[in-house]
NUNU-799536 format. One record per residue (C-alpha): residue in one letter; x, y, z; residue number from 0. Coordinates in steps of 0.001 Angstrom, whole numbers, plus 524288, in hexadecimal, padded with zeros to 5 digits. Layout:
BEGIN
ATOM rest px py pz nr
ATOM a X Y Z NUM
...
//
This chain:
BEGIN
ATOM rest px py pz nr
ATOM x 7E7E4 84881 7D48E 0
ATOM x 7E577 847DB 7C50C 1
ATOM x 7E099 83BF0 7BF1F 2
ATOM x 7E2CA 83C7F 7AE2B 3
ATOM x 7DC30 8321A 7A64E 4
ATOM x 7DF3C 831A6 79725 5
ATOM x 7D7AD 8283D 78F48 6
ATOM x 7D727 82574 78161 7
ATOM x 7C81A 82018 783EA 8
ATOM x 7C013 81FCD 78FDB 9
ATOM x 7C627 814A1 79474 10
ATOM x 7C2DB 81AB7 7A409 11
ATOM x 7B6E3 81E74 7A3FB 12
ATOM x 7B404 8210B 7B3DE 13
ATOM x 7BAA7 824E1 7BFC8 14
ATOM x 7B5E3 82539 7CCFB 15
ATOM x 7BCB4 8299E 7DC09 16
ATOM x 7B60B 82785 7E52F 17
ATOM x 7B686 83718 7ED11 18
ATOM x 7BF0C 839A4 7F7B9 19
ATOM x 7C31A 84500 7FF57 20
ATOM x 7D289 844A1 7F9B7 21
ATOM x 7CE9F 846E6 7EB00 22
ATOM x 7C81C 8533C 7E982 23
ATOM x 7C470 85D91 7DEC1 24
ATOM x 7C3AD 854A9 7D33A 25
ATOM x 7C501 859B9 7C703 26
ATOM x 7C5AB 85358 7B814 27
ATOM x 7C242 853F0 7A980 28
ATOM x 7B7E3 84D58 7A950 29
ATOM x 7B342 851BA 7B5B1 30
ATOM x 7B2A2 84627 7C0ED 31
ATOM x 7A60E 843D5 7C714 32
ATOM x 79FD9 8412D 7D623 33
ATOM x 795C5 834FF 7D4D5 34
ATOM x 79292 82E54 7E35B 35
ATOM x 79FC4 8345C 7EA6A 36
ATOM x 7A6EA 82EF4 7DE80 37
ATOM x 7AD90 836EC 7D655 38
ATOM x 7AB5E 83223 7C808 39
ATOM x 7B575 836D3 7B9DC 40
ATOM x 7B1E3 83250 7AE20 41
ATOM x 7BCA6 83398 7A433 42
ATOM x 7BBB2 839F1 79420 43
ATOM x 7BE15 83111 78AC8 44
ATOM x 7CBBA 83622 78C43 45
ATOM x 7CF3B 83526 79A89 46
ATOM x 7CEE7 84352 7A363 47
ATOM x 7D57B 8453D 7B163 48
ATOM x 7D0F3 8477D 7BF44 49
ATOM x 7D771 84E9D 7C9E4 50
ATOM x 7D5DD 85123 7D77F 51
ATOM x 7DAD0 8572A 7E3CF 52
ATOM x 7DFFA 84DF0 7EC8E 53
ATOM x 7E163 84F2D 7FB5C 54
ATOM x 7EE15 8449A 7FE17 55
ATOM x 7F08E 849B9 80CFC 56
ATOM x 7EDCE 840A4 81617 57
ATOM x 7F039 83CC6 8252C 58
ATOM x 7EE93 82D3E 8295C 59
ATOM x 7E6EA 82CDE 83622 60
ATOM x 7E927 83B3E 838A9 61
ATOM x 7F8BB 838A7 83A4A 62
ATOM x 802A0 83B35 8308F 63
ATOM x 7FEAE 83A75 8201F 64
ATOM x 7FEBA 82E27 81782 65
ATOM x 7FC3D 837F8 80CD3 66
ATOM x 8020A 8477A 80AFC 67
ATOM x 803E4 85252 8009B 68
ATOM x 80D34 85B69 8058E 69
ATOM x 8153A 86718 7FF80 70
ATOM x 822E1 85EEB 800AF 71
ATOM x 81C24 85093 7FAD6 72
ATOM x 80FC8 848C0 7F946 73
ATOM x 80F68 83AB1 7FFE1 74
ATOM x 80104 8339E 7FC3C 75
ATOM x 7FAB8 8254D 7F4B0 76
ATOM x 7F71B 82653 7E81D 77
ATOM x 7EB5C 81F3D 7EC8F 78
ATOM x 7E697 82CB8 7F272 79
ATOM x 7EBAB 83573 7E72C 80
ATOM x 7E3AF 82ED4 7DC30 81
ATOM x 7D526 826A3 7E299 82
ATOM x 7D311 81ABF 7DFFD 83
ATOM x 7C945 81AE9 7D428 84
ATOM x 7BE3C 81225 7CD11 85
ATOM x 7BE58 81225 7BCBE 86
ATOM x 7B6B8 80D90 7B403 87
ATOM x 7BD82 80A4E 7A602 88
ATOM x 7BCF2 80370 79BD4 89
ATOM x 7BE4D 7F575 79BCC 90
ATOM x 7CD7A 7F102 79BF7 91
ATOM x 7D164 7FF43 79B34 92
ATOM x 7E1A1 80233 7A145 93
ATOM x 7E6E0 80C84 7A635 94
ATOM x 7F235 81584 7A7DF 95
ATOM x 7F5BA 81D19 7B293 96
ATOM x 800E7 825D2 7B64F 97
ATOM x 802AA 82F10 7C2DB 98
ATOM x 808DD 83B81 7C0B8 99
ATOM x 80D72 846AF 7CBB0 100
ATOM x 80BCA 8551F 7CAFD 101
ATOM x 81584 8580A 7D7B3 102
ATOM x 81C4E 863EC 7DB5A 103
ATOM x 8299F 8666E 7D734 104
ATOM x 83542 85D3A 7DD3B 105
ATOM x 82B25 852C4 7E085 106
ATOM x 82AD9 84683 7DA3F 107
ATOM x 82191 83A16 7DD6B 108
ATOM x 822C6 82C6B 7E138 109
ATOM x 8174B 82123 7DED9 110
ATOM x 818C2 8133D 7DEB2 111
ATOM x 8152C 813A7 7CF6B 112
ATOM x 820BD 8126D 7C2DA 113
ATOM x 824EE 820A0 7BF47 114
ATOM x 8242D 8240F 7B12A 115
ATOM x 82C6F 82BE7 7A883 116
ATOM x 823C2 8370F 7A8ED 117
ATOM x 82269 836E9 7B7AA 118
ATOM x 814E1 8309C 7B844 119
ATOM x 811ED 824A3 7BEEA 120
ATOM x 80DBD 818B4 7BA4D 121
ATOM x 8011F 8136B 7C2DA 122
ATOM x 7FC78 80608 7C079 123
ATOM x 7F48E 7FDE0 7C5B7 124
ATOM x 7EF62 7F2A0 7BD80 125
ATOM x 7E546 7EF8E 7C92E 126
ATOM x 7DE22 7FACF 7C6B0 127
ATOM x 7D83D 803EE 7BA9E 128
ATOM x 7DA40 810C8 7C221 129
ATOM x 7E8A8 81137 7C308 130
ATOM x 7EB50 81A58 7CF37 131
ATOM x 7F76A 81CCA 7D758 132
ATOM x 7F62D 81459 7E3E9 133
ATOM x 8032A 813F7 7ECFE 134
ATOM x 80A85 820A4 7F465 135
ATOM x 80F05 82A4C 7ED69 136
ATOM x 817FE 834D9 7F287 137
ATOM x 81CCF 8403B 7EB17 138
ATOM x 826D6 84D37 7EFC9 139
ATOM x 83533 84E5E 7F035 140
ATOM x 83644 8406A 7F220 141
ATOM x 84311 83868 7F593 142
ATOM x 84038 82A1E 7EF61 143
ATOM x 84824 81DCD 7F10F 144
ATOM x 847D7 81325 7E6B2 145
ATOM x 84ACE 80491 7E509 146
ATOM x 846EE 7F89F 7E01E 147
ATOM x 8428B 7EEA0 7EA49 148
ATOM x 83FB1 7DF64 7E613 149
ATOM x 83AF2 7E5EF 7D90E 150
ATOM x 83233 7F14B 7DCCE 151
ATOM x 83628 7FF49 7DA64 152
ATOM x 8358D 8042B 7E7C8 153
ATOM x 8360D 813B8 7EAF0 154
ATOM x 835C1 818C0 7F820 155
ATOM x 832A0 8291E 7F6DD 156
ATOM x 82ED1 83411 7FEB5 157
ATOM x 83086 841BB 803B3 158
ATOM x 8406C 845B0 802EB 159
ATOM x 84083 84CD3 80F2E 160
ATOM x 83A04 8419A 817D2 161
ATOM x 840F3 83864 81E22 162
ATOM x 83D7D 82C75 816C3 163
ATOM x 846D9 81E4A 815CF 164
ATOM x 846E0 81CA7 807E2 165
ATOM x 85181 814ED 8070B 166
ATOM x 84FE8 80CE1 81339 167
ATOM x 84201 8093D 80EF6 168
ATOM x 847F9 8038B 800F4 169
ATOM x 852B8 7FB15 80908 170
ATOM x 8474F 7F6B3 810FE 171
ATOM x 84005 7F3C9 80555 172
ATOM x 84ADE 7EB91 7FE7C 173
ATOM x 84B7B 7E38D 80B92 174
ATOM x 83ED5 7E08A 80C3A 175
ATOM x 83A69 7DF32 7FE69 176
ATOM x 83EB9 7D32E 7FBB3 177
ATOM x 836E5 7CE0A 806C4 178
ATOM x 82A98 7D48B 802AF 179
ATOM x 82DA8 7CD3B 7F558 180
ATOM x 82B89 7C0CC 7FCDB 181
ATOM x 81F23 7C298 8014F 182
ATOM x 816EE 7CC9C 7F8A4 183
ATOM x 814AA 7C7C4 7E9A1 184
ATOM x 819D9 7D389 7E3BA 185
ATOM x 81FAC 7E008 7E53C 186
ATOM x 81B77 7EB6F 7DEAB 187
ATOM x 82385 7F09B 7D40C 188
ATOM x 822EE 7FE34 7DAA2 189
ATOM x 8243A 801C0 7E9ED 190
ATOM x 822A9 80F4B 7EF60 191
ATOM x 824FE 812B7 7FE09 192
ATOM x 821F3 8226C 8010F 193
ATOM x 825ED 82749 80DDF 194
ATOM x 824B9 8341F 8147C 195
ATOM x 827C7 83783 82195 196
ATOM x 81DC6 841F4 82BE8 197
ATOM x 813E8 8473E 82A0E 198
ATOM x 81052 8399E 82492 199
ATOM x 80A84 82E8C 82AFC 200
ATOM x 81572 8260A 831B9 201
ATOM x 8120A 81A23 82C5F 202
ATOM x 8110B 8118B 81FD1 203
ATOM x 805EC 80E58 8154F 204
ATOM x 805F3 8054C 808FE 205
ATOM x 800E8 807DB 7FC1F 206
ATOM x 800A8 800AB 7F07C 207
ATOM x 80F5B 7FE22 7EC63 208
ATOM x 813FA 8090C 7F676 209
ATOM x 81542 80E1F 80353 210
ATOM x 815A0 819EE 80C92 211
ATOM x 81EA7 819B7 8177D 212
ATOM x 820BB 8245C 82048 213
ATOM x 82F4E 82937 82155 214
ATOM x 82F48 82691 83127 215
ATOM x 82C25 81837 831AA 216
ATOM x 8350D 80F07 8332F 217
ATOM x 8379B 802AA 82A56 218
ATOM x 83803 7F950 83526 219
ATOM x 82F76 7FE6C 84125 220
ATOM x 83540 7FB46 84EBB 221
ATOM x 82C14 7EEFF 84FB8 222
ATOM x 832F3 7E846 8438C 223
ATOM x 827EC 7EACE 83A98 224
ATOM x 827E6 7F2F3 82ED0 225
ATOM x 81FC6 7FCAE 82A2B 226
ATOM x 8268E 7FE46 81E6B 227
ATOM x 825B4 7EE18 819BF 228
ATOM x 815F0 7ED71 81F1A 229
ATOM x 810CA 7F9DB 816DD 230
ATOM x 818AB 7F23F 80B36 231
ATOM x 811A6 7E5E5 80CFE 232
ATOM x 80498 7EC03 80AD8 233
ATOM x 80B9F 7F261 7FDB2 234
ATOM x 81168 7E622 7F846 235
ATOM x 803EB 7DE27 7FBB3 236
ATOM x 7FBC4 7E870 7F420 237
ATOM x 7F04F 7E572 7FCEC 238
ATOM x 7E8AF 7EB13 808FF 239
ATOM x 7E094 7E3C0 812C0 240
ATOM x 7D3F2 7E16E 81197 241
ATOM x 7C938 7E7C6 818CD 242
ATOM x 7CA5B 7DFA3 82567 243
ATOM x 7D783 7DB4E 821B5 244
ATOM x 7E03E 7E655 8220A 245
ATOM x 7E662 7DCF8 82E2F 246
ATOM x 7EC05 7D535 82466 247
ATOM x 7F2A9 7DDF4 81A55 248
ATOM x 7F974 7E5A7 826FD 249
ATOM x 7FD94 7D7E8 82C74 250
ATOM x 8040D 7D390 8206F 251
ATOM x 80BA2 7E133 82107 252
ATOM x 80F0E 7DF85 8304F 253
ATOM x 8110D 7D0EA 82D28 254
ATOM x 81BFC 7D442 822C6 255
ATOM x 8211B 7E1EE 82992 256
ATOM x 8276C 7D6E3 8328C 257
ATOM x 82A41 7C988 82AF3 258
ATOM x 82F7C 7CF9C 81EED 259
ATOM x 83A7B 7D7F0 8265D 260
ATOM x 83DFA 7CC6F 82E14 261
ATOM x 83DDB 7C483 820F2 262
ATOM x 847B0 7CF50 81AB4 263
ATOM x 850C2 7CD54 82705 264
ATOM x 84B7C 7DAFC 82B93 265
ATOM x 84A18 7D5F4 83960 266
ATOM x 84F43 7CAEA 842C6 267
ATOM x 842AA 7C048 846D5 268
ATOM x 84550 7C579 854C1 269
ATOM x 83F9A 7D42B 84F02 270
ATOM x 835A6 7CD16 84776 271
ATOM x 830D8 7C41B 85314 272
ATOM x 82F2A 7D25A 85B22 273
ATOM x 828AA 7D7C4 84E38 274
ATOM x 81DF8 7CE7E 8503A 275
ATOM x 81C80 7CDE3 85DB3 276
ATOM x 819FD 7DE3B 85DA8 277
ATOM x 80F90 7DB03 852A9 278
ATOM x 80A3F 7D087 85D92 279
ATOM x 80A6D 7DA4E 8678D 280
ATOM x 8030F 7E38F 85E5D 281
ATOM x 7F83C 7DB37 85B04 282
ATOM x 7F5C7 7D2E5 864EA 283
ATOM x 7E830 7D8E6 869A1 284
ATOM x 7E4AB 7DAD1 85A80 285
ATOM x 7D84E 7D036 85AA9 286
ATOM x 7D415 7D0E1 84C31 287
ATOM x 7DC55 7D3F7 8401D 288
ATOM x 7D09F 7D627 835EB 289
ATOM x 7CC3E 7E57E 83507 290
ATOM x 7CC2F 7F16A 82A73 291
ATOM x 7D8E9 7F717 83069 292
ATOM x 7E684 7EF45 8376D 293
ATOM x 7E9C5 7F716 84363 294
ATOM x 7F7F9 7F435 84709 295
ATOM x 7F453 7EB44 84FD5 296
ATOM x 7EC53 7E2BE 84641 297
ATOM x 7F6F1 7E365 83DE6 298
ATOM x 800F6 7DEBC 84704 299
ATOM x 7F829 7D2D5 84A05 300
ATOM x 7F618 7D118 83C10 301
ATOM x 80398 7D023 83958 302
ATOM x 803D9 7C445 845EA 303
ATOM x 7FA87 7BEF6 83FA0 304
ATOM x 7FEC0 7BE1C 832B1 305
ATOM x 80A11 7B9C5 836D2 306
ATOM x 804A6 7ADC9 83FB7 307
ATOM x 7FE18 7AA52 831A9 308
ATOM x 80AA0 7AA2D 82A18 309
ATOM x 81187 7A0C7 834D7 310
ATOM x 8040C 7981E 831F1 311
ATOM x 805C1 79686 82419 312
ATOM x 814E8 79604 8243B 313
ATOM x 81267 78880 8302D 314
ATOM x 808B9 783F7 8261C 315
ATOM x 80EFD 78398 81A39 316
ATOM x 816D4 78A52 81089 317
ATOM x 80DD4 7968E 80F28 318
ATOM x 81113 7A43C 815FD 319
ATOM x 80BAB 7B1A1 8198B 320
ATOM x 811BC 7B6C3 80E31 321
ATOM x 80C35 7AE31 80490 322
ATOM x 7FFA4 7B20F 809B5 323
ATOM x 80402 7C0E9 809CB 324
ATOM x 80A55 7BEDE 7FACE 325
ATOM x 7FA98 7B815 7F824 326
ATOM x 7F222 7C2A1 7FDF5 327
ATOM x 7FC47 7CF17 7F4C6 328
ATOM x 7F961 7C5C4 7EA6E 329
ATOM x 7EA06 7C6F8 7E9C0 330
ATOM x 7EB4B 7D443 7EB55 331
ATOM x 7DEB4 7D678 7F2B8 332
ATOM x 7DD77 7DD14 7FE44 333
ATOM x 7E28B 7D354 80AF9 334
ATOM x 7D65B 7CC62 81142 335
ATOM x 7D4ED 7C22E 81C12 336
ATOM x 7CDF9 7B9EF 811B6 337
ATOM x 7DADA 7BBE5 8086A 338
ATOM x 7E3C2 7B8FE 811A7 339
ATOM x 7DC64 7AA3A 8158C 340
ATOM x 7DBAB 7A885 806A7 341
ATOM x 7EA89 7AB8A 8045C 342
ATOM x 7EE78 7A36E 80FD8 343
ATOM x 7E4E4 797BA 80DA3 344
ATOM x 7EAE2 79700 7FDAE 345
ATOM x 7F878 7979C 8027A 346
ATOM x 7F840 7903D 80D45 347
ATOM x 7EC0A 787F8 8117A 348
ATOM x 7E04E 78B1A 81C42 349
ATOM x 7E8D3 783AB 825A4 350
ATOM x 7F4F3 78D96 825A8 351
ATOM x 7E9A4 798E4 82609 352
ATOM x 7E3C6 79523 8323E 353
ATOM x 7E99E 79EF3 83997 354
ATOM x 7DF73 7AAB0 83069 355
ATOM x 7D414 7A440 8377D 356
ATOM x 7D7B0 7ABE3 84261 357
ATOM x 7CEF0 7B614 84C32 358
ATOM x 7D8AF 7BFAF 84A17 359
ATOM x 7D27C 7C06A 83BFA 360
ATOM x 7C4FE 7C39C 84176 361
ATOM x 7C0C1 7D160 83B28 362
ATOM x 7C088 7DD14 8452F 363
ATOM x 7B9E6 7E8AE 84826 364
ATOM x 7C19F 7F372 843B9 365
//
């Protein structure tokens, strides 16, 4: 990993990671320094560059890998490639910033940024001065599938020898999209979904305007849910849960992985009824939602829940879950219990909320 900064005047003048054991043997002109487990670069006048060896292998929970470099393609975030970074600049100073691949030869990359004529991608993000590549990347002898989908570029891509429904996951897309147009208050211009099948892990993860999903998993598991439609709820909300709220971002996903294929005419209200009677089943012993990580239990009774509060406000007036939903994506902050009554007490009154002053909102002991 090579970081280049060019500067006409020091505009950056500091640089600091904090050290961990993925980036090692750092070199750079000037030199990069080790203050307090930090590691501290200090730019010339003129810019300079950094590089370091980076270790992208690894296995979730000991089981399959949710990040590989292998001889036949690389499958990884960009949040790992490149750490997150503090600067100090001058005041009001912008920023460029391209990513650009050294690969072997017959591999080619994909990211979720534009592509430029010279190959390079464009990375912006006007919420931050440090412009680094966030999302999945994958990169190989890739087979990639292309459309545009209720006006975002969308690009499914991954290995050409694995097993992967590139085309059934656009047509999926297209039937959904307009009904995640409904509810979230924008798309992004630019959607990537990688997928890979063993020795990767056999499930799905979000990232910002992307996805992972592994080449096994089905769009629509056997339950009526969709694994496919909940990881791209957390992408098109752009926001995590809180620290004793992660309940609520997964129950908004579960919530949705049902209602919006039944909205899309995806399933018969028969299928949906049993949908939510197996996520009833699930979380019926599940006494308190609030906690730093949403088992699939919690979840399941997070998505009840949720969905007991959305039949509240829609008996109490003319305000819904989604409006809520379309409210919290909107402050862009991560998704609190104290967010949520805020949201739902603007849109819709204390009365209609009644039902978050509820035990199951208690914090537990993780």
């Amino acid at each position: 990993m090579r970081i280049e900064v060019a500067q006409e005047r020091r505009l950056l003048r500091e640089m600091n990671w904090k050290k961990t054991g993925r980036h090692i043997d750092w070199v750079g002109d000037p030199m990069p320094e080790e203050r307090d487990g930090q590691l501290v670069w200090l730019p010339a006048r003129e810019g300079g560059w950094l590089e370091a060896c980076v270790n992208l292998d690894h296995q979730r929970n000991g089981d399959g890998y949710d990040s590989r470099v292998s001889p036949a393609f690389a499958l990884f975030r960009g949040d790992d490639l490149v750490p997150a970074a503090q600067t100090r600049t001058v005041v009001d100073a912008e920023s460029r910033t391209t990513l650009t691949f050294l690969l072997p030869e017959g591999w080619s990359p994909a990211t979720r940024f534009a592509e430029l004529d010279d190959g390079a991608f464009l990375v912006d993000d006007p919420s931050r001065r440090f412009d680094r590549p966030t999302g999945w990347i994958v990169a190989g002898d890739l087979g990639i599938r292309r459309n545009r989908v209720a006006g975002m570029r969308v690009a499914v891509a991954g290995p050409v020898d694995h097993d992967i429904r590139r085309m059934d996951i656009l047509a999926f897309l297209n039937f959904l999209a307009p009904e995640f147009d409904r509810v979230m208050p924008a798309l992004p211009a630019r959607l990537l979904i990688v997928s890979a099948g063993d020795p990767f892990w056999k499930g799905a993860l979000s990232g910002p305007d992307s996805m992972y999903l592994h080449a096994d998993r089905p769009l629509v598991s056997g339950n009526g849910t969709s694994t496919l439609v909940h990881e791209l709820v957390h992408v098109f909300m752009g926001v995590t849960g809180g620290p004793d709220d992660d309940w609520l971002a997964e129950g908004l996903a579960e919530f949705y992985a049902i209602e919006l294929m039944f909205r899309a005419g995806g399933m018969t209200e028969a299928r949906r009824k049993n949908a939510w009677k197996d996520l009833e089943r699930w979380g019926e012993d599940v006494k308190s939602l609030r906690g730093r990580a949403s088992t699939g239990p919690v979840t399941a009774r997070a998505a009840v829940f949720l969905r007991s509060l959305d039949s509240a406000l829609r008996e109490q007036g003319d305000a819904t879950l989604d409006d809520v939903t379309a409210g919290l994506a909107r402050r862009g902050e991560p998704l609190t219990l104290e967010g949520l009554v805020e949201v739902c007490t603007e849109l819709a009154g204390e009365a209609a909320c009644e039902r978050l002053d509820s035990r199951l909102l208690q914090r537990r002991e993780d």
